[in-house]
N, C-alpha and C positions, 0 to 999 in steps of 0.2 A: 528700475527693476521691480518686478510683484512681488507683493509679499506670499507668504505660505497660507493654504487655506486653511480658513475657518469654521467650515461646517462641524459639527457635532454631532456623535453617532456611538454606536455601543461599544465601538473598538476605542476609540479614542483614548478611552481613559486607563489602557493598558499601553501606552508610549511613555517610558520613562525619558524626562529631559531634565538635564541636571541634577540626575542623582536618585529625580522621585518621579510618580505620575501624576502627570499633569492632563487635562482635558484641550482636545483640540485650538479652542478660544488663547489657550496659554503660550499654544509652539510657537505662535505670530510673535516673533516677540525679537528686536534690534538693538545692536548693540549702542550705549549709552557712554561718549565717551567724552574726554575733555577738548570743547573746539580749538584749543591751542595747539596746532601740530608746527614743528619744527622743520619736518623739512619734509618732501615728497613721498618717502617710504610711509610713514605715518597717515599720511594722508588715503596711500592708499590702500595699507590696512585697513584704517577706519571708512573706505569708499564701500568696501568687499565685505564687511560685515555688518553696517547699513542696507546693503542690498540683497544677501540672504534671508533666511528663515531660522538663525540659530545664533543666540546671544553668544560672545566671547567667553563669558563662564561656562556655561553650558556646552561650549567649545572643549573647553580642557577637559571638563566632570564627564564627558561622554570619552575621554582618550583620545583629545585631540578628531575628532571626528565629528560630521556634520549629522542630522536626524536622530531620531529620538533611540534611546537606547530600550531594547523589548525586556517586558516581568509577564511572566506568565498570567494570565488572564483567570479570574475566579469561575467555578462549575457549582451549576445546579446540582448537587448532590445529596439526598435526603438522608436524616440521620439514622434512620432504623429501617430494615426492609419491611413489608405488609406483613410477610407471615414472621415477623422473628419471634413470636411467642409461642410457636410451634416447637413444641418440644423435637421434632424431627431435625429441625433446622438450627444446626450451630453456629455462632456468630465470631469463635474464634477463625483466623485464617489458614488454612491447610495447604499441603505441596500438592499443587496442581500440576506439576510436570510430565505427570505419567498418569492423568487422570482415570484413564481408558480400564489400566489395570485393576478397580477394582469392580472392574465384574468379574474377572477370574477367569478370561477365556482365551487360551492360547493362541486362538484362530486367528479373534482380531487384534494381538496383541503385535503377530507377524503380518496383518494385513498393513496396520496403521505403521512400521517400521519401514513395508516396500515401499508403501505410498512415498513417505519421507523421503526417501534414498531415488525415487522414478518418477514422480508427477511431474509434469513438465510445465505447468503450472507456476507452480513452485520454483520451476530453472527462469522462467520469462521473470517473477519478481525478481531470482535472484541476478540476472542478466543486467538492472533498473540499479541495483546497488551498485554493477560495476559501473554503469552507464555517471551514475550522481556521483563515485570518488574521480572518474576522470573530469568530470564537471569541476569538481574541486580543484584537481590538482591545475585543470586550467586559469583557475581564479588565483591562485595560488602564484602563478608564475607571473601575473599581471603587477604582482610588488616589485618586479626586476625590470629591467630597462626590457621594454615594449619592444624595440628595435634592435637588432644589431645584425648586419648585412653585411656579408662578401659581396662587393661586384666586380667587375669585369668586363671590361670591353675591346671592340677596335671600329673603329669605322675612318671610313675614305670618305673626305668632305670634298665640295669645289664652292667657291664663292662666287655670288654673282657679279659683275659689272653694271648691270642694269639699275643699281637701289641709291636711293639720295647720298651725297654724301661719301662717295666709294673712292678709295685709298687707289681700287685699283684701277677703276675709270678714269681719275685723274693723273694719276700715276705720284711719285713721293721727286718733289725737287732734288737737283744735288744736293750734298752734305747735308740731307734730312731736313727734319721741321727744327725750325726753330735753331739752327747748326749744328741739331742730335744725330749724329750718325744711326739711323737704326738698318734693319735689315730690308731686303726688298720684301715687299707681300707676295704668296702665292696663291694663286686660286686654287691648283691642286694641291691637297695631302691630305697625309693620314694620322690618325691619334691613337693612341693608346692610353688606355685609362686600367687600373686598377685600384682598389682602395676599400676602404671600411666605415659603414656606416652604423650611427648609435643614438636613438631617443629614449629616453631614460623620463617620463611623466612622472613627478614623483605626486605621492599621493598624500598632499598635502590638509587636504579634506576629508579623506577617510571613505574615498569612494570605491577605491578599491579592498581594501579591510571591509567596508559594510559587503563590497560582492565575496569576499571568502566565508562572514559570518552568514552570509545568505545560502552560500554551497554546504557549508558544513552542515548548519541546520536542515538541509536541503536531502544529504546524504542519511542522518538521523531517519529521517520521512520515510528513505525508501529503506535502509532498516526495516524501520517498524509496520511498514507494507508488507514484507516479508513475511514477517512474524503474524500480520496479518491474513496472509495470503495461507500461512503453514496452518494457522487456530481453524481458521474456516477449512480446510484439507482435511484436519484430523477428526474434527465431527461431521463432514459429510462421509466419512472410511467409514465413524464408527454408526453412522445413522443408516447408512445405505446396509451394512453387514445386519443389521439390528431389523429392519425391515424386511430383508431378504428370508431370516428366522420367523418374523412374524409371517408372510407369506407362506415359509413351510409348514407352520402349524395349523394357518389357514386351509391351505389343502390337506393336511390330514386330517382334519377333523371331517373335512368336507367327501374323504373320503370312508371316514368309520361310516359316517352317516348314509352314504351310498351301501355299503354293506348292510347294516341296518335296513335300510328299507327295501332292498333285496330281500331280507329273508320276511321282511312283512309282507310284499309280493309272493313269497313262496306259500304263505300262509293263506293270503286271499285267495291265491288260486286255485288252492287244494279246495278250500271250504265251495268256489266258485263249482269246483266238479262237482265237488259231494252236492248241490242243489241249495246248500242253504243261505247261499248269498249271490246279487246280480252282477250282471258285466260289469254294472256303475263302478262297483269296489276294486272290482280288477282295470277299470280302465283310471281311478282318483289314483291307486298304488302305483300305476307305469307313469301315473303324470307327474307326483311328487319324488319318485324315483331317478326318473329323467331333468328333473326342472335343478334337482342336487346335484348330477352327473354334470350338466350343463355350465356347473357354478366353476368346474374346476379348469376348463381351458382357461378362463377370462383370471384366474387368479392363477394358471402359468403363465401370461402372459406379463402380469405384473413381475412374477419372480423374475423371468427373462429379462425384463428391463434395469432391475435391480441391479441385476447379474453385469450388463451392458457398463451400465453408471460405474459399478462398483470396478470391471475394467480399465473404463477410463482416468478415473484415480489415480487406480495405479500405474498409468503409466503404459498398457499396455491392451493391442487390437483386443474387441470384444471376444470373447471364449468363451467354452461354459466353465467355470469355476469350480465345478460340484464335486469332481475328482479331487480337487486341492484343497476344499472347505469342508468335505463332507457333509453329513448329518448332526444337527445339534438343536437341544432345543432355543428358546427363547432366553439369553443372557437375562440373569437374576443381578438387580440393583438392590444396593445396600439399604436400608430407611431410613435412612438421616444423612444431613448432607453440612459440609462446610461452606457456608458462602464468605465469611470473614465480614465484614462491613461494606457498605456504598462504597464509601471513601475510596476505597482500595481499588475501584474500578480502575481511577484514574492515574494508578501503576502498571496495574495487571493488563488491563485492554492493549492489544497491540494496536488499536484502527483509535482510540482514542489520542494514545502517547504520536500516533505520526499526526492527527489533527492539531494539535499542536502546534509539533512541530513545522507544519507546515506556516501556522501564524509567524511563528518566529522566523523561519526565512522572510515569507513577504514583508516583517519588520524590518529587515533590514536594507530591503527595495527602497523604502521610503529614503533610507539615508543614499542612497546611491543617486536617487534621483533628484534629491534636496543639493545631490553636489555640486551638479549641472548649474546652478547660481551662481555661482563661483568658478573663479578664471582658472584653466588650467594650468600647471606651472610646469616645463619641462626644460630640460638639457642635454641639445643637440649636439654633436657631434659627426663631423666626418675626416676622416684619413686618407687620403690619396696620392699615390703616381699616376704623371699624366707626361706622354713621351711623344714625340713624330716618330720616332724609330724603336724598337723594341729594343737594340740594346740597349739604349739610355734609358729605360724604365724604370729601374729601380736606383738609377745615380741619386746623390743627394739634391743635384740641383731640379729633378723633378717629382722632390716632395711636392705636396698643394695639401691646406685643412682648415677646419675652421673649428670652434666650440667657444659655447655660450646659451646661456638662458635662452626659455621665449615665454609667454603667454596668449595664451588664446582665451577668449572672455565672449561668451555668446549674448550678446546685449540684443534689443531689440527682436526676443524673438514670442513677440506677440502671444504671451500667455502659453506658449508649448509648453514651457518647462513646468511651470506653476500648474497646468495641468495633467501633467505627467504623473506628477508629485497627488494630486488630488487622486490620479487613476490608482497611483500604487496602494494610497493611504484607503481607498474605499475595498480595495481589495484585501489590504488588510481586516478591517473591519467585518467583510465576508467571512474571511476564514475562523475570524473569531468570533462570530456568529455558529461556524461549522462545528466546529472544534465544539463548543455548548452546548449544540443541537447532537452533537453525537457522545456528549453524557447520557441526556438523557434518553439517549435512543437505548446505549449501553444496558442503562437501570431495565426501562420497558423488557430488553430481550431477559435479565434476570427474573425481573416480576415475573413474564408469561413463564417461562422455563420453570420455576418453584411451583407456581398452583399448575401446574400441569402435572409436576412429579409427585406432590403430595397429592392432588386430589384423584390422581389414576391409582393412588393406592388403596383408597376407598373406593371406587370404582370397582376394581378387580375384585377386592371382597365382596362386594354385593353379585359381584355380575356371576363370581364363582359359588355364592348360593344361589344364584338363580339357575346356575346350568346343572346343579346337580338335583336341584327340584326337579328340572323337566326332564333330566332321564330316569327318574325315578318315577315320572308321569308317566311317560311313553311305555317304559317296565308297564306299568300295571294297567294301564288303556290295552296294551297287546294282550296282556294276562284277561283282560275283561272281553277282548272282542273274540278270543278263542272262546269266553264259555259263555258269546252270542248275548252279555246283556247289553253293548253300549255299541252304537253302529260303528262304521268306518270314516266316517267324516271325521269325529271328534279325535282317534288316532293320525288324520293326516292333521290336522290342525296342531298336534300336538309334537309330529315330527317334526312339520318346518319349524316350528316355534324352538325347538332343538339347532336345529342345525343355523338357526338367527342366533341363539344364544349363545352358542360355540367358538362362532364365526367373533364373534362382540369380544368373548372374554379372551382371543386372542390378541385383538387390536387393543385388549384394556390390558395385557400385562405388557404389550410390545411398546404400550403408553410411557409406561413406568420409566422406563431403558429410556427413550426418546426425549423425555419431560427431562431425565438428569444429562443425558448427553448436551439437553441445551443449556442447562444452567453450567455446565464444565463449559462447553463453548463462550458462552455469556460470560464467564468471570476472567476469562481470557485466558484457560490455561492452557497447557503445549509446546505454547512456543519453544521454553526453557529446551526441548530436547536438541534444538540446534549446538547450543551451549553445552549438552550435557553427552549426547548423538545417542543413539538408540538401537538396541540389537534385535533381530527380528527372532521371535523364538517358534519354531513354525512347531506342529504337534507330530510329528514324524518327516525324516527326510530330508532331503533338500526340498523345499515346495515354492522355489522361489518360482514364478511366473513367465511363462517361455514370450519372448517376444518384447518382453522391456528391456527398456534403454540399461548401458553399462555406467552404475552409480560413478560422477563425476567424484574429485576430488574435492575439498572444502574449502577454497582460501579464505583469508582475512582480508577483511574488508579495511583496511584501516587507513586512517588518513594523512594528509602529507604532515609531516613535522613540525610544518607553522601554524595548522591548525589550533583553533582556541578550543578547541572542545577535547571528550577525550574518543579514544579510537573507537571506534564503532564492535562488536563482538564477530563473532564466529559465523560467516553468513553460508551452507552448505546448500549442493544444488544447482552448481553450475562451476566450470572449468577456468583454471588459472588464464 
């Protein structure tokens, strides 16, 4: 038999065996026992733990089970964030549950509630929960005897005469063989069989326990997908709404400014009659007039996208929205913000907590597949009537059954299993690869999300003295070119340069909102409302959305009773 491989790799040193973790080079490791055995049981204990991959202590220390038992794997997580010495940024941890709320805006408080209750999104992961507890409970069922069968039959046999050795080609001497009276043979009849059949594997290796800690943790995963799948929901509701504001402000501004330069058209024009100025100024006025006009299809067309997206969210054919959301300006964020610490990521993250998880199943692969070394052990059984005639089917004299042990032992089979056991254990090593790499992906989305939200807040101050410098230009360029000292070039130069600045300090305050929805996103909060469910507070009416699905009920996801873990929570978004 092979031994267990040796390779070494990042994951390795997160396989607890016997109690602690040990490095790949250590699982190799055979039972050490007295060459004295007494009689054949002995012997073949010690044959079978000789030819596996898991010493006899390390046997019991894992609970009687084969492959390495999983500890969670250490995270790159740094101790202070970039900006924690910004006084804007608080390092205690806060109830992110309802994040949304503090911007104060009823609209999206009911958008981010339907989404919850309709995205269908949201039903496909919760659909992945139901899918991983029947997963389970299938694992589950594999501790109980594997087999147990009604059968049932009849069949009309005939024998041949033609085959070596035949009773009835030869025919039976008088007074039988040997002076045994038996009966004559017939070629034709019929049989009846009924009876019960039962194999019972028992899982003496821990092959089947390693596949239920594999579903349980497995189940965990899509939980936390979930949860995943809801964080990322909630900030693209409140991003897409946030957007669609910035959008609106964008074209109003775009449209004070078409007014504006309307009446600076009114102005060249007049002076155009009076003789004291040329075509040039009436034709630079209609071109920067028009070139502002022109800005505003291309920025409905973003809103309308918005508008689409922000549909699809919820759950519901694209519409226009604008009857149900109104007019509003630009949601106002708070200036300071709670991130709590690093650390805390790897509670709060839903896509971290299932990376994880997901290690922990594939640990337990490893044992499943470490089992296959060792010989099956099972206990057959069958119960049968077997009749020529149906009423004698059920008499006593046409009992027939058997029960007893068996073992099946897959020897020589040319390195499969050893690398079976290599495939699962690299796979492991993957995920806990994964699982690190998505710390620090976690940290990166906080970092960018914090200097987005503080430094758009310096942004928007400057960018808001700069736009109220250039209407205060434009004012007094228009006041100067009515009393003919400063030509018209320098007022069109000074208008577009308005309507860039307008256009900017929209995108710098829609920053603000956007920079904190990521950091709320990034520290993973939301999820909690499955736990907690969430009322939609719309700002008049019913404004629930025509054409979404009718919210499902909530079940519980929880797991079969033999599970080792505990139940899973409250998973909503999809039907018992």
């Amino acid at each position: 038999m092979s031994s267990a491989p040796s390779d070494t790799g990042p994951g390795r040193g997160w396989l607890k065996r016997g109690g602690g973790p040990v490095q790949a080079a250590d699982r190799v490791v055979c039972l050490c026992w007295s060459p004295s055995f007494l009689c054949l049981p002995f012997l073949f204990t010690a044959v079978v733990f000789t030819c596996g991959c898991t010493s006899w202590q390390e046997y019991i220390n894992n609970g009687f089970k084969v492959g390495p038992n999983y500890c969670k794997p250490p995270a790159p997580v740094a101790k202070d964030w970039i900006d924690a010495n910004d006084q804007r940024v608080r390092t205690e941890s806060d109830d992110l549950s309802k994040w949304w709320t503090v911007f104060k805006d009823p609209v999206l408080d009911s958008l981010i509630c339907d989404a919850y209750r309709q995205n269908l999104s949201l039903r496909v992961a919760g659909m992945r929960v139901l899918e991983a507890r029947a997963q389970l409970a299938i694992a589950v069922g594999n501790l109980l005897p594997q087999t147990q069968a009604a059968t049932g039959d009849f069949n009309w046999n005939a024998l041949s005469r033609n085959t070596a050795n035949n009773f009835l080609a030869f025919g039976v001497p008088p007074g039988g063989l040997g002076g045994a009276t038996i009966p004559a043979f017939q070629r034709w009849y019929g049989q009846w069989d009924q009876g019960f059949n039962l194999s019972w594997e028992l899982d003496f290796w821990g092959r089947f326990r390693r596949a239920v800690e594999a579903g349980s943790d497995s189940l965990d995963a899509s939980v936390e997908n979930y949860d995943d799948v809801l964080v990322t929901l909630l900030g693209q509701v409140a991003t897409n709404y946030t957007q669609m504001r910035i959008t609106e402000q964008r074209i109003r501004y775009a449209q004070e400014n078409v007014e504006l330069q309307r009446e600076t058209l009114e102005i060249v024009e007049a002076r155009f009659k009076r003789g004291t100025v040329t075509k040039v100024d009436v034709a630079q006025a209609t071109s920067t007039l028009e070139q502002t006009r022109a800005s505003i299809p291309e920025l409905r067309i973003s809103l309308r996208q918005f508008n689409n997206q922000l549909c699809i969210l919820l759950g519901i054919p694209p519409e226009e929205l604008r009857a149900r959301i109104g007019t509003s300006p630009i949601p106002t964020a708070p200036v300071e913000v709670a991130v709590g610490i690093p650390a805390d990521l790897l509670r709060r993250r839903p896509d971290v907590r299932r990376a994880e998880r997901q290690a922990a199943s594939q640990s337990a692969q490893i044992g499943v597949a470490e089992a296959e070394f060792y010989p099956h052990i099972a206990i057959n059984g069958t119960w049968e009537y077997s009749a020529e005639f149906f009423k004698d089917l059920w008499s006593a004299k046409s009992l027939a059954g058997s029960v007893g042990p068996t073992f099946t032992w897959n020897i020589l089979n040319y390195g499969r299993i050893l690398n079976n056991v290599r495939v699962q254990d690299a796979t492991f090593q993957e995920l806990v690869a994964t699982y690190q790499n998505t710390v620090l992906s976690a940290a990166q989305d906080v970092e960018n999300g914090l200097v987005t939200f503080l430094e758009a807040q310096q942004r928007t101050k400057f960018q808001s003295a700069s736009v109220k410098a250039a209407e205060e230009a434009v004012q007094i360029a228009v006041a100067q070119y009515k009393a003919g000292t400063i030509d018209f070039t320098r007022i069109t130069q000074l208008e577009q340069n308005l309507v860039s600045q307008q256009d900017t300090l929209a995108q710098a305050q829609g920053e603000i909102v956007t920079g904190l929805i990521q950091v709320y996103k990034a520290l993973g909060g939301g999820w909690q409302i499955r736990e907690q469910g969430c009322t939609p507070t719309a700002p008049s009416g019913d404004q629930s959305p025509k054409g979404a699905a009718d919210p499902s009920p909530a079940p519980k996801s929880e797991k079969p009773a033999t599970s080792s873990t505990e139940s899973t929570p409250v998973v909503p978004g999809y039907p018992n």
